[in-house]
Predicted model as a PDB file, atoms N, CA, C, CB and O in Angstrom, pLDDT in the B-factor column:
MODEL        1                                                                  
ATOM      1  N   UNK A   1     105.389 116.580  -5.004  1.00 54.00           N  
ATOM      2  CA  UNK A   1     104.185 117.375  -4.965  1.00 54.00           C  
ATOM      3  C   UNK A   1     104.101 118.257  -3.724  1.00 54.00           C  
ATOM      4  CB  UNK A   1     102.991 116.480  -5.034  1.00 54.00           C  
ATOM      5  O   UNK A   1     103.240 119.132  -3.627  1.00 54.00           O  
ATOM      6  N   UNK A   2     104.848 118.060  -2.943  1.00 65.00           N  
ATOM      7  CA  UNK A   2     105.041 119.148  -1.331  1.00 65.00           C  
ATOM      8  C   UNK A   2     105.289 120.311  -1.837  1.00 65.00           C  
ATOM      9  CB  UNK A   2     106.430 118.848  -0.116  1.00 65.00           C  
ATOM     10  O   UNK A   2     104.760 121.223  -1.203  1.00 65.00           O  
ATOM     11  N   UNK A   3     106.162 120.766  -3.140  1.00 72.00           N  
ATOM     12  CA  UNK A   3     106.527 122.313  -3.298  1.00 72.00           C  
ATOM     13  C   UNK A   3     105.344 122.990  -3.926  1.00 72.00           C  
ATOM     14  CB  UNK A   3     107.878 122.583  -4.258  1.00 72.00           C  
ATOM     15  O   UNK A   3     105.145 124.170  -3.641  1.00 72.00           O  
ATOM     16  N   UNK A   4     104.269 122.156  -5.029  1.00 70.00           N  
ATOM     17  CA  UNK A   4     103.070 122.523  -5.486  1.00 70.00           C  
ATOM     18  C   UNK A   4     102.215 123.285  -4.899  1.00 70.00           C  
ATOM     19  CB  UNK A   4     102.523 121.681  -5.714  1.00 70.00           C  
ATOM     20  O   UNK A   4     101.625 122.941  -3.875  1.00 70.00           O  
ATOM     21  N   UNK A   5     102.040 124.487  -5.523  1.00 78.00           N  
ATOM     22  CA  UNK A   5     100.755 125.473  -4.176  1.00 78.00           C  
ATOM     23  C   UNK A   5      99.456 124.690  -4.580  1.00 78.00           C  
ATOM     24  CB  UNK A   5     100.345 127.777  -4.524  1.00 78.00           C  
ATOM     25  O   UNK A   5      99.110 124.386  -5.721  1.00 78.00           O  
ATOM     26  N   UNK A   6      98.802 124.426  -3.375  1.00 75.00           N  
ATOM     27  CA  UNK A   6      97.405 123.912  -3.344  1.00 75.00           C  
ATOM     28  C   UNK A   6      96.252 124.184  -4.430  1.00 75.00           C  
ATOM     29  CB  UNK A   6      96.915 124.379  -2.172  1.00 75.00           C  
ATOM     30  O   UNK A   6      95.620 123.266  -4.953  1.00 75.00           O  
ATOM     31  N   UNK A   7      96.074 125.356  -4.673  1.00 82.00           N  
ATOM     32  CA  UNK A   7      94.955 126.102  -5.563  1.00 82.00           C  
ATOM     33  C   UNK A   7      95.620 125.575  -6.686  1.00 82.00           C  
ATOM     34  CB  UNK A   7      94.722 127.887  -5.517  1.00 82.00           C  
ATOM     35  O   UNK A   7      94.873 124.866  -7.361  1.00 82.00           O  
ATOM     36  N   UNK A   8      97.064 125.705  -7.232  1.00 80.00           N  
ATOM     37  CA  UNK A   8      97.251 125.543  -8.494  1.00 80.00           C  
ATOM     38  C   UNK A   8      97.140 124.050  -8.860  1.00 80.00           C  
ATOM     39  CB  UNK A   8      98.480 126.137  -8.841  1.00 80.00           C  
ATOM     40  O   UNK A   8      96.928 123.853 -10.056  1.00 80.00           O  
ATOM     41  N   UNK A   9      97.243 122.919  -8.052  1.00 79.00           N  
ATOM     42  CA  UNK A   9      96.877 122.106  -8.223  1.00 79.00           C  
ATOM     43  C   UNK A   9      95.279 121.438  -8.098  1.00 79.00           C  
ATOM     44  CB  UNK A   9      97.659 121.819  -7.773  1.00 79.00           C  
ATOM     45  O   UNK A   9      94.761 120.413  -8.542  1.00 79.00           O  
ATOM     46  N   UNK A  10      94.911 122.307  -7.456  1.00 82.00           N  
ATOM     47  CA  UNK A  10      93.323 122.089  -7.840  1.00 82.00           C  
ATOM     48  C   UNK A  10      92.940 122.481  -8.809  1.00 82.00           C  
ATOM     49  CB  UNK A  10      92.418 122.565  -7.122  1.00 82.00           C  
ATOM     50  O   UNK A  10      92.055 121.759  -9.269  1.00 82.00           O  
ATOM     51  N   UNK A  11      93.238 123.549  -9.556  1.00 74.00           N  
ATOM     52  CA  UNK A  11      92.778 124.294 -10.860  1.00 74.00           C  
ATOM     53  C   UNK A  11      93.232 123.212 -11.801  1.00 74.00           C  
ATOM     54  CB  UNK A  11      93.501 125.899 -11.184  1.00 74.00           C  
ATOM     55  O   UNK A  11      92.302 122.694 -12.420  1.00 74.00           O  
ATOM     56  N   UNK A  12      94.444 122.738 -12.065  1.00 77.00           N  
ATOM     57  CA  UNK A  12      95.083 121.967 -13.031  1.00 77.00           C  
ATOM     58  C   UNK A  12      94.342 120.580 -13.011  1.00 77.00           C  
ATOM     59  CB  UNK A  12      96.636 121.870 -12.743  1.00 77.00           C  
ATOM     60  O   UNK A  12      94.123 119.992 -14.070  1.00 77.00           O  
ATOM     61  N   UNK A  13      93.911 119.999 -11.647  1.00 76.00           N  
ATOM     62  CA  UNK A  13      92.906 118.942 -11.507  1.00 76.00           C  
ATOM     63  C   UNK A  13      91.661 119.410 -12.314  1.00 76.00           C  
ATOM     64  CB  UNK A  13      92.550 118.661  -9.950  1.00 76.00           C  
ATOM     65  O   UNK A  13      91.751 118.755 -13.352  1.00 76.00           O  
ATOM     66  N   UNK A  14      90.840 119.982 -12.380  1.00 73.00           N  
ATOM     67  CA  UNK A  14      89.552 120.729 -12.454  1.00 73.00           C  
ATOM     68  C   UNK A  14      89.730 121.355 -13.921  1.00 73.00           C  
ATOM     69  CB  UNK A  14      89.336 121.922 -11.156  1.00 73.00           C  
ATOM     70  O   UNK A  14      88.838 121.433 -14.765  1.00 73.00           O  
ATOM     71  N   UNK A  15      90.720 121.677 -14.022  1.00 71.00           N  
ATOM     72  CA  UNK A  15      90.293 121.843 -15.944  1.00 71.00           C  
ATOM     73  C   UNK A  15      90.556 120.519 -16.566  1.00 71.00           C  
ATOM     74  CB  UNK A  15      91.452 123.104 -17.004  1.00 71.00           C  
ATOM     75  O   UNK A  15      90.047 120.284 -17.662  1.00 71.00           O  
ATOM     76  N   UNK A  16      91.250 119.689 -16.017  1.00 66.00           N  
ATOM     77  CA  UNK A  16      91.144 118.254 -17.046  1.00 66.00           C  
ATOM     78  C   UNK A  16      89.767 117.811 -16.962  1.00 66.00           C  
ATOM     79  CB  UNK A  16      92.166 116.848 -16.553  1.00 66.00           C  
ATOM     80  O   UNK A  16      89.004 117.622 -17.909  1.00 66.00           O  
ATOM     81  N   UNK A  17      89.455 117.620 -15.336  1.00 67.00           N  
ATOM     82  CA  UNK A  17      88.129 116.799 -15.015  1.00 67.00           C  
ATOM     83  C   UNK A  17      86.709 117.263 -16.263  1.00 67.00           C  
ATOM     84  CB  UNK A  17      87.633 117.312 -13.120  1.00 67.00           C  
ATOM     85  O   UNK A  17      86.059 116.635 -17.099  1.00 67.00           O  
ATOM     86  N   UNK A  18      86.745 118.557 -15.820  1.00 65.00           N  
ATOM     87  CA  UNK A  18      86.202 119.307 -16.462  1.00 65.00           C  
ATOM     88  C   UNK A  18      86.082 119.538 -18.491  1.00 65.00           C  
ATOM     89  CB  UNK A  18      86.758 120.205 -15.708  1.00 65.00           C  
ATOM     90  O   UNK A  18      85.174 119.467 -19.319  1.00 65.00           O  
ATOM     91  N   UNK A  19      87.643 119.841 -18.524  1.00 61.00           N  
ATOM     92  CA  UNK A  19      87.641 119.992 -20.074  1.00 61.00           C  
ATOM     93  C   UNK A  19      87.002 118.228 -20.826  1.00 61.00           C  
ATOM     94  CB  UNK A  19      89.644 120.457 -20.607  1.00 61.00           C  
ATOM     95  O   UNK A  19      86.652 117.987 -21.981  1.00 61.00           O  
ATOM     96  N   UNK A  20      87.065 117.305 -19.628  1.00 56.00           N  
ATOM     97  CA  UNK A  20      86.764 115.351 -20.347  1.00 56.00           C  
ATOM     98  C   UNK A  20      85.517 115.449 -20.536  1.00 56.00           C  
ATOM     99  CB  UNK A  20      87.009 113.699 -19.216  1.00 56.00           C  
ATOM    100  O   UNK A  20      84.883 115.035 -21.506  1.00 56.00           O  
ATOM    101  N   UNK A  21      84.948 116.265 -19.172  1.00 56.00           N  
ATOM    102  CA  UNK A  21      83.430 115.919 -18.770  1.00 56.00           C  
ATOM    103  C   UNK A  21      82.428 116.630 -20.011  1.00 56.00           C  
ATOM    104  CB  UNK A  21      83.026 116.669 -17.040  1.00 56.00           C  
ATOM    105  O   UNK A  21      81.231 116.346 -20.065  1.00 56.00           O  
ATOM    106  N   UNK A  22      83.127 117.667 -21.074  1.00 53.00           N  
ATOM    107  CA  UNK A  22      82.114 118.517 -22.161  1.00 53.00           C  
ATOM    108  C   UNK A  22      82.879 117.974 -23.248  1.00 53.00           C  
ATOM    109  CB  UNK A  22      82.009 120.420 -22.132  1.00 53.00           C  
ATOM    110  O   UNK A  22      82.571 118.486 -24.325  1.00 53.00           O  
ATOM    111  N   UNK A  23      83.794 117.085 -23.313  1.00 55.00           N  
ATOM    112  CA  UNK A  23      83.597 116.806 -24.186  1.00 55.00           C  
ATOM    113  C   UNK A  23      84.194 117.157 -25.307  1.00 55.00           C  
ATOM    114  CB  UNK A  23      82.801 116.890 -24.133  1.00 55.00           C  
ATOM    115  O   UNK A  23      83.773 117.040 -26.458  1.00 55.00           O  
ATOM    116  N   UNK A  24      85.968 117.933 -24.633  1.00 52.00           N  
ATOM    117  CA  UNK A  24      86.829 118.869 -25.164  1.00 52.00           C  
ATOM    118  C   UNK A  24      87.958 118.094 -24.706  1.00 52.00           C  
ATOM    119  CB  UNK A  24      86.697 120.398 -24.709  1.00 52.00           C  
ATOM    120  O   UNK A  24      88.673 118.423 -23.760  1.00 52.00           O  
ATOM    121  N   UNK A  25      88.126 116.814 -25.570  1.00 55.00           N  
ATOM    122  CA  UNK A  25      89.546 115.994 -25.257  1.00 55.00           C  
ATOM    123  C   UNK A  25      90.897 117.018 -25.388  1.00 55.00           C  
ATOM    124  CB  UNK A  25      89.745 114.620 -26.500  1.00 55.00           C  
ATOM    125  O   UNK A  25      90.767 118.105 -25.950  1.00 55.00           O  
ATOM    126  N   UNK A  26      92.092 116.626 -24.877  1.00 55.00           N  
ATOM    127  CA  UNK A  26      93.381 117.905 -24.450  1.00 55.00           C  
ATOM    128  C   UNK A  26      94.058 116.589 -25.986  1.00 55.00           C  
ATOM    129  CB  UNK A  26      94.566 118.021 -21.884  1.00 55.00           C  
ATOM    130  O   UNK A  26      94.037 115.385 -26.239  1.00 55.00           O  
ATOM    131  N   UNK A  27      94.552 117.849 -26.572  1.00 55.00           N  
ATOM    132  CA  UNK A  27      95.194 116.720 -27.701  1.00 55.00           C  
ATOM    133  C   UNK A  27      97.082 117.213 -27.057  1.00 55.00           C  
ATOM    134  CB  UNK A  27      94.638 117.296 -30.118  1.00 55.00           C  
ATOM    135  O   UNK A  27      97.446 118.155 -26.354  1.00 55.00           O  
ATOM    136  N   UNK A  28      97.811 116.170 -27.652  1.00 64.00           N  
ATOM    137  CA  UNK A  28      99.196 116.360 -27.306  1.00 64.00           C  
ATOM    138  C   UNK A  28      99.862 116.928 -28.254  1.00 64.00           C  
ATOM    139  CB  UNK A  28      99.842 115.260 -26.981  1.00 64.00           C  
ATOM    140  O   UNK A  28     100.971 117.379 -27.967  1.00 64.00           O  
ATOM    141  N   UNK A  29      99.242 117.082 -29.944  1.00 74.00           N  
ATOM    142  CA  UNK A  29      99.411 118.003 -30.765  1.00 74.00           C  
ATOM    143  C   UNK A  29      98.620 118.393 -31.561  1.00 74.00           C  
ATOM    144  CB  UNK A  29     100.175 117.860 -31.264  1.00 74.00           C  
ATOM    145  O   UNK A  29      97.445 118.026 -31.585  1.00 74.00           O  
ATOM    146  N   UNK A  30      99.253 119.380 -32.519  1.00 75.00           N  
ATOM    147  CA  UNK A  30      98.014 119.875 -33.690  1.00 75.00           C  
ATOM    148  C   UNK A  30      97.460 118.660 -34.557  1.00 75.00           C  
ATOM    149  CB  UNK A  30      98.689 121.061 -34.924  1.00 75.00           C  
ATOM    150  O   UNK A  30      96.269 118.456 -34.796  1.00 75.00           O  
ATOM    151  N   UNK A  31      98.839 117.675 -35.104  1.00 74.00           N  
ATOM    152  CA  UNK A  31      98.201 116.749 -35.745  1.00 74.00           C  
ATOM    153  C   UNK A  31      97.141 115.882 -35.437  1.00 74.00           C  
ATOM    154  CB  UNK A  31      98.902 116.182 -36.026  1.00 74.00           C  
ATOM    155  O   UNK A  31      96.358 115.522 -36.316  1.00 74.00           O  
ATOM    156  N   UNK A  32      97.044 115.516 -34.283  1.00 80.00           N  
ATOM    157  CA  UNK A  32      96.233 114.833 -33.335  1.00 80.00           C  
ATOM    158  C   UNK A  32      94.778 115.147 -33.748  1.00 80.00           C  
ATOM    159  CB  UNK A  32      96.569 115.274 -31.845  1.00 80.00           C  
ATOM    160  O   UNK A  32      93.921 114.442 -34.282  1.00 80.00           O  
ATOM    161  N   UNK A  33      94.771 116.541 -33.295  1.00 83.00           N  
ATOM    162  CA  UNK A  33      93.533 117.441 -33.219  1.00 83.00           C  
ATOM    163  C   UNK A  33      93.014 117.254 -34.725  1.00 83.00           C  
ATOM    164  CB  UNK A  33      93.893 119.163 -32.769  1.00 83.00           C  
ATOM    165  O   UNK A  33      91.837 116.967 -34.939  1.00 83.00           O  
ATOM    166  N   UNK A  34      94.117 117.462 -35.948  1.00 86.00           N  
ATOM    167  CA  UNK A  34      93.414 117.477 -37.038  1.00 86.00           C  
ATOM    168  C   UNK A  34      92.971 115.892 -37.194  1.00 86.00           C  
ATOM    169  CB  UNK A  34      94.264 118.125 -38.227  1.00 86.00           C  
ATOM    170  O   UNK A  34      91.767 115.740 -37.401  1.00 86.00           O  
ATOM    171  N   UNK A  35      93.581 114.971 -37.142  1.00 86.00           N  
ATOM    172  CA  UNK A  35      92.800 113.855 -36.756  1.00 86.00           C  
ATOM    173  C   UNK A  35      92.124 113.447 -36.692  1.00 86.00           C  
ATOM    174  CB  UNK A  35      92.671 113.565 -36.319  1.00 86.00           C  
ATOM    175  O   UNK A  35      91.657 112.677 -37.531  1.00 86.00           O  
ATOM    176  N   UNK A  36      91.548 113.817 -35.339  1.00 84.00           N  
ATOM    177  CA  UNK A  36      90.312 113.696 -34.454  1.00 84.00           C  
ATOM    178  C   UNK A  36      89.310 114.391 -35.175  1.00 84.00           C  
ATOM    179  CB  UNK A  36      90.458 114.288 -32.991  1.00 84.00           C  
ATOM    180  O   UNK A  36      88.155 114.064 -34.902  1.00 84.00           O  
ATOM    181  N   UNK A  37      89.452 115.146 -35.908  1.00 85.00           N  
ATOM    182  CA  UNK A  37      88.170 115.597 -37.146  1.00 85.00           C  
ATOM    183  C   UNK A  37      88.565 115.164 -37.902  1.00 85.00           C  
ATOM    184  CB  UNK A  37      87.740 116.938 -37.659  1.00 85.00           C  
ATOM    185  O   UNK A  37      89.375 116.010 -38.283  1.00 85.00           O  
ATOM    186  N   UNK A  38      88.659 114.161 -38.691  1.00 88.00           N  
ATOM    187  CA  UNK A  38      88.657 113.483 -40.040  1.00 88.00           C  
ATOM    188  C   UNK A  38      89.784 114.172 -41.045  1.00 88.00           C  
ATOM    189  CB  UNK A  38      87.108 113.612 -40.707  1.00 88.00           C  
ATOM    190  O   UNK A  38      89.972 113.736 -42.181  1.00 88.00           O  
ATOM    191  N   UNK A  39      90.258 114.908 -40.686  1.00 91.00           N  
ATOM    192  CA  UNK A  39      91.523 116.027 -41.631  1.00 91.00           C  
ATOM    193  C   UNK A  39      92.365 115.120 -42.197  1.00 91.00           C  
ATOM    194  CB  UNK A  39      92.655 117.199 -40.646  1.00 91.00           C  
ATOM    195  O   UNK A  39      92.411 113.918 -41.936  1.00 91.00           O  
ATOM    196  N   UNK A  40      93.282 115.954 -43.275  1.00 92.00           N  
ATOM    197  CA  UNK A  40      94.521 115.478 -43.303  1.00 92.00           C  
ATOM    198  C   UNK A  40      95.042 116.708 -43.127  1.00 92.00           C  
ATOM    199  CB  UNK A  40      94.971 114.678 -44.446  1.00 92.00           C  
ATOM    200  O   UNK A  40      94.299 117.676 -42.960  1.00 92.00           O  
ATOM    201  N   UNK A  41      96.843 116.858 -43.149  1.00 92.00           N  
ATOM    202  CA  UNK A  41      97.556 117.781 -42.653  1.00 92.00           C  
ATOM    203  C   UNK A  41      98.354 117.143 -44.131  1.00 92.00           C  
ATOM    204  CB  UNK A  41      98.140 117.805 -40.878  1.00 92.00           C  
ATOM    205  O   UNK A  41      99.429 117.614 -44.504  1.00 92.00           O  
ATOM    206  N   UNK A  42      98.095 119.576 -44.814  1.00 93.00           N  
ATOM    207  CA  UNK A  42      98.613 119.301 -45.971  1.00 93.00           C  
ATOM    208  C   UNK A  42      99.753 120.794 -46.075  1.00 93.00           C  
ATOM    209  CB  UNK A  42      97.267 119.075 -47.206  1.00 93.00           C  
ATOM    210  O   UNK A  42      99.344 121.865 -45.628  1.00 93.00           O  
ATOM    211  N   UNK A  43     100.717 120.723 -46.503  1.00 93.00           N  
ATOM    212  CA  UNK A  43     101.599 121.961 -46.631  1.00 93.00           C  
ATOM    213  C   UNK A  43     100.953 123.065 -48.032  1.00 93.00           C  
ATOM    214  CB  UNK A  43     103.379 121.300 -46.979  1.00 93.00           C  
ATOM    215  O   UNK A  43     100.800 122.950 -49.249  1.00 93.00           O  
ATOM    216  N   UNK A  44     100.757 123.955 -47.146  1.00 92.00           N  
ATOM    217  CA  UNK A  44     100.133 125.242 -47.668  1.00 92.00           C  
ATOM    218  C   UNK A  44      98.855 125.253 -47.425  1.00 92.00           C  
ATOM    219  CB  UNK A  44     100.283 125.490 -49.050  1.00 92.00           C  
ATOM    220  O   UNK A  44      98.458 124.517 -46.521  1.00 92.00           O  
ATOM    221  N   UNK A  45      97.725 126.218 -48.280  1.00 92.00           N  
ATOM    222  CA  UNK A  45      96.860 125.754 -48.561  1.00 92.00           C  
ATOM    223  C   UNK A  45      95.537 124.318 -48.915  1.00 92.00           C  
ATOM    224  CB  UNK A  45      97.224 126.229 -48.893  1.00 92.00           C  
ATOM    225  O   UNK A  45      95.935 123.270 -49.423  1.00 92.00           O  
ATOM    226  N   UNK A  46      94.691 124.428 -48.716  1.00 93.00           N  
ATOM    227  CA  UNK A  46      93.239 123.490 -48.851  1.00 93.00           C  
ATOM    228  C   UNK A  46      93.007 123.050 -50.364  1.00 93.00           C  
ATOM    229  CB  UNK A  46      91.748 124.458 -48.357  1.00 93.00           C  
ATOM    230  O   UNK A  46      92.911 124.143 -50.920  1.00 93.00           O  
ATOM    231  N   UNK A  47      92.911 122.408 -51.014  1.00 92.00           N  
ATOM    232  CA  UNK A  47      92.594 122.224 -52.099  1.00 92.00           C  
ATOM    233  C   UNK A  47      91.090 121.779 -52.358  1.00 92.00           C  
ATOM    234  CB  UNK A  47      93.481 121.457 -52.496  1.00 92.00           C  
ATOM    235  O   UNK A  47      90.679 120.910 -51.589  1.00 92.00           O  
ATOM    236  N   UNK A  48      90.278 122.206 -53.249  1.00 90.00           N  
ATOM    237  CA  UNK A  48      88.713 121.558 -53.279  1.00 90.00           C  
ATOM    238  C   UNK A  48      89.302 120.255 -53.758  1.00 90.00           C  
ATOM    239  CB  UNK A  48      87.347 122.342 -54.449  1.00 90.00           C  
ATOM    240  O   UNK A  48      90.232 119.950 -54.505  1.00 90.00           O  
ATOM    241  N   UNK A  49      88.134 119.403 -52.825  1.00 89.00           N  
ATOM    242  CA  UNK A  49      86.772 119.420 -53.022  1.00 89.00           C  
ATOM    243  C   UNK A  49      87.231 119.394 -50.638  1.00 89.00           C  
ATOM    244  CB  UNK A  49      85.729 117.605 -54.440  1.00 89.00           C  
ATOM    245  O   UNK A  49      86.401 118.854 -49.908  1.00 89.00           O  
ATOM    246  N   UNK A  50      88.387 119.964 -50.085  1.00 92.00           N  
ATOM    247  CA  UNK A  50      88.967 120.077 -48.739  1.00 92.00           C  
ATOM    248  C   UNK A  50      88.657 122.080 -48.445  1.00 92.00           C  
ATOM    249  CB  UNK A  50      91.015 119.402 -48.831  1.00 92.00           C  
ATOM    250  O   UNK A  50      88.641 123.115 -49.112  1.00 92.00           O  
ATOM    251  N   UNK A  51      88.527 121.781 -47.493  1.00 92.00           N  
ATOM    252  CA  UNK A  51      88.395 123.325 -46.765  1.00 92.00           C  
ATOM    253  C   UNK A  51      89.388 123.039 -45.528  1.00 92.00           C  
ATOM    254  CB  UNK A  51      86.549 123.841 -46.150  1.00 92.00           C  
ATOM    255  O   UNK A  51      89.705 121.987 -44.973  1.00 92.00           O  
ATOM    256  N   UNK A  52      89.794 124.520 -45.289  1.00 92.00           N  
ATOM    257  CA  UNK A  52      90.660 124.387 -43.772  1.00 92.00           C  
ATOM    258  C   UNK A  52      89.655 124.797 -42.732  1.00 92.00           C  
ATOM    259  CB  UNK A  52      92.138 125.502 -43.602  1.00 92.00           C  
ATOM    260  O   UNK A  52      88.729 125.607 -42.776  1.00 92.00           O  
ATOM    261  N   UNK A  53      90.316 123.632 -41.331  1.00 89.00           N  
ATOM    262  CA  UNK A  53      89.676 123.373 -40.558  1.00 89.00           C  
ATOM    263  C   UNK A  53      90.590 124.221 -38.990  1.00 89.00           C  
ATOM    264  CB  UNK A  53      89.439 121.771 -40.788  1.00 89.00           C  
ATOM    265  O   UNK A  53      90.209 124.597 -37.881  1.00 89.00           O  
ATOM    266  N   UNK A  54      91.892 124.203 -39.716  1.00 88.00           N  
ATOM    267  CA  UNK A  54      92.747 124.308 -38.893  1.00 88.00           C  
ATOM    268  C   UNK A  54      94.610 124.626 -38.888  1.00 88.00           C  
ATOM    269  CB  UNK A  54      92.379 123.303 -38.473  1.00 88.00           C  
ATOM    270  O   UNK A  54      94.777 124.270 -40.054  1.00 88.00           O  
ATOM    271  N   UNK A  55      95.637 124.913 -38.548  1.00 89.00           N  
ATOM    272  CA  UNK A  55      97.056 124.633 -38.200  1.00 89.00           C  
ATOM    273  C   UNK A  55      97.543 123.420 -37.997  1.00 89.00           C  
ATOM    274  CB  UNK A  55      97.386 125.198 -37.190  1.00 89.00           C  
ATOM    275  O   UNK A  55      97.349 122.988 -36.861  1.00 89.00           O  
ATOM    276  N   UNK A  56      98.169 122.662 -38.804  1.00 89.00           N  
ATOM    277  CA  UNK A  56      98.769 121.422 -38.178  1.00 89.00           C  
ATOM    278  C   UNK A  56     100.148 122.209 -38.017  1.00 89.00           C  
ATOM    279  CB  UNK A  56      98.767 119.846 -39.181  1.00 89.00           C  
ATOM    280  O   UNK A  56     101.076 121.402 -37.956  1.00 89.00           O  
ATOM    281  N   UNK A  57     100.432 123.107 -37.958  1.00 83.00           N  
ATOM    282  CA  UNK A  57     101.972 123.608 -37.880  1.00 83.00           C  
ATOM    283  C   UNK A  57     102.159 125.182 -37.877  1.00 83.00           C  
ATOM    284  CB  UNK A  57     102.816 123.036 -39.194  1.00 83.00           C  
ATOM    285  O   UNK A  57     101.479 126.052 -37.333  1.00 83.00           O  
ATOM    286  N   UNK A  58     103.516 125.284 -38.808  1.00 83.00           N  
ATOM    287  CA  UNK A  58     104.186 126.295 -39.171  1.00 83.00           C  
ATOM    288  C   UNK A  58     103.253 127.054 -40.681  1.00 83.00           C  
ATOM    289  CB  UNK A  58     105.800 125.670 -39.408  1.00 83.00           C  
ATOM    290  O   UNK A  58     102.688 128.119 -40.928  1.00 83.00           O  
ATOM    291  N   UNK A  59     103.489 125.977 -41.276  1.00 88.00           N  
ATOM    292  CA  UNK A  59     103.159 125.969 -42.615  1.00 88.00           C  
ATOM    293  C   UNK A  59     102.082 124.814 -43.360  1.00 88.00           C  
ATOM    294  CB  UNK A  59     104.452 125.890 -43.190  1.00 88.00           C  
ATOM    295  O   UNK A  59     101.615 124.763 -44.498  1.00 88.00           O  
ATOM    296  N   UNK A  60     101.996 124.321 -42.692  1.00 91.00           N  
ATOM    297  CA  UNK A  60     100.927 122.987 -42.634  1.00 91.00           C  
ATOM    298  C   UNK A  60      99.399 123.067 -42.737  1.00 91.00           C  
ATOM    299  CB  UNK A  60     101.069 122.300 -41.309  1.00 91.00           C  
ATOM    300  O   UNK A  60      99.190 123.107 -41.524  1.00 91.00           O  
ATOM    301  N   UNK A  61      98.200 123.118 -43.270  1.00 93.00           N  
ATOM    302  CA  UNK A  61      96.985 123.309 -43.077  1.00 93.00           C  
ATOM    303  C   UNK A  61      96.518 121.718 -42.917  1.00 93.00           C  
ATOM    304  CB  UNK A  61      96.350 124.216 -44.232  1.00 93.00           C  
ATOM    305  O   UNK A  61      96.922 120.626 -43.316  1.00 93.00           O  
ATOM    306  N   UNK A  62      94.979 122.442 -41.759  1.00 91.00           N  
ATOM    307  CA  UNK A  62      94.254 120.791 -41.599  1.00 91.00           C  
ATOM    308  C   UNK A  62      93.146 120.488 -42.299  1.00 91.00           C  
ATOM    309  CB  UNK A  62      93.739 120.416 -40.191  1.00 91.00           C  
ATOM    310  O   UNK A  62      92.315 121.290 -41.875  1.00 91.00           O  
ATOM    311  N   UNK A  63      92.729 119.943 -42.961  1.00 93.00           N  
ATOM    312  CA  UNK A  63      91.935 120.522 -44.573  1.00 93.00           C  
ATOM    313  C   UNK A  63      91.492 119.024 -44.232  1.00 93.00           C  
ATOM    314  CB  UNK A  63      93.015 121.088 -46.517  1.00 93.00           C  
ATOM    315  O   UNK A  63      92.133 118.004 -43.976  1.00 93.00           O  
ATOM    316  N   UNK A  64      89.554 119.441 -44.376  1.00 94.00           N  
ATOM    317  CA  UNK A  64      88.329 118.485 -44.070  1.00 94.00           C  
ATOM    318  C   UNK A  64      87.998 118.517 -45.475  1.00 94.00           C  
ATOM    319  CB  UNK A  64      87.035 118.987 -42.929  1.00 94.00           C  
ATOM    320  O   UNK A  64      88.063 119.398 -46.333  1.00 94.00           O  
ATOM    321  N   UNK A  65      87.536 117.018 -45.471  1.00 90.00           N  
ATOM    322  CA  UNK A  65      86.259 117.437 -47.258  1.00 90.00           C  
ATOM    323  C   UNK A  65      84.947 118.129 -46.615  1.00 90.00           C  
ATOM    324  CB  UNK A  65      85.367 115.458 -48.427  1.00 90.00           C  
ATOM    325  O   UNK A  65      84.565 118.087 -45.446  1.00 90.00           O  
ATOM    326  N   UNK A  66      84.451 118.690 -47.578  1.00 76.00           N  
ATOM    327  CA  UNK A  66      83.331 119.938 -47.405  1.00 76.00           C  
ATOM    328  C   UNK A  66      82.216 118.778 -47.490  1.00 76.00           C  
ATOM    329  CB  UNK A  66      83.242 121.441 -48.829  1.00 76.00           C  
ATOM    330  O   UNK A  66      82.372 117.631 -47.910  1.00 76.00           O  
ATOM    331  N   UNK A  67      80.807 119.505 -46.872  1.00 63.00           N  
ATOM    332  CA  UNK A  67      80.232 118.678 -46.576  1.00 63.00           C  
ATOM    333  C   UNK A  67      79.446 118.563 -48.015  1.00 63.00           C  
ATOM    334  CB  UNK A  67      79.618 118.887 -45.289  1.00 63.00           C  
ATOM    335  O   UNK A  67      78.315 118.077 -48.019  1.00 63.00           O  
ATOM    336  N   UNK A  68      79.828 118.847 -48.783  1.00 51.00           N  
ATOM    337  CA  UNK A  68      78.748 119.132 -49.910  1.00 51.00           C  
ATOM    338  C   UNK A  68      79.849 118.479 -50.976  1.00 51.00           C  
ATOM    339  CB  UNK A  68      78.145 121.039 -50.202  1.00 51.00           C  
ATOM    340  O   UNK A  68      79.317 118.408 -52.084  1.00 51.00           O  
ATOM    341  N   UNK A  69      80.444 118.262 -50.982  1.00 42.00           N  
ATOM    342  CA  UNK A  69      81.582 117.526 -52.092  1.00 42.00           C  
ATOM    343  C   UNK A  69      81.405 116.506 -52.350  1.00 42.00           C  
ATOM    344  CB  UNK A  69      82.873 117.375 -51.831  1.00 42.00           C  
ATOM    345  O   UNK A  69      82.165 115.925 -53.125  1.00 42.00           O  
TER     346      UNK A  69                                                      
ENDMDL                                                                          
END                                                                             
């Protein structure tokens, strides 16, 4: 940590502290993220009674059931 410039390690401290404290967990991937909202991760398109929420990928959608389904 001696070669680290100071500021950039305060900034990198301070957006974690920060991104925990509102409430905006750091996911380690897309799947994760779709996850963490109730999704599944489906190749292509959403199918009803699912809407997309999101990217789990390349080609992958993160597809929630609708709240009305």
């Amino acid at each position: 940590l001696r070669n680290v410039h100071p500021l950039l390690l305060t900034c990198t401290v301070n957006y974690f502290f920060f991104s925990h404290c509102a409430g905006q967990p750091y996911f380690s991937s897309r799947i994760h993220a779709c996850r963490y909202r109730k999704g599944v991760c489906v190749p292509g398109i959403c199918r009803p009674p699912y809407h997309w929420a999101g990217s789990c990928g390349s080609v992958r959608s993160c597809c929630v059931r609708g709240r009305w389904a």
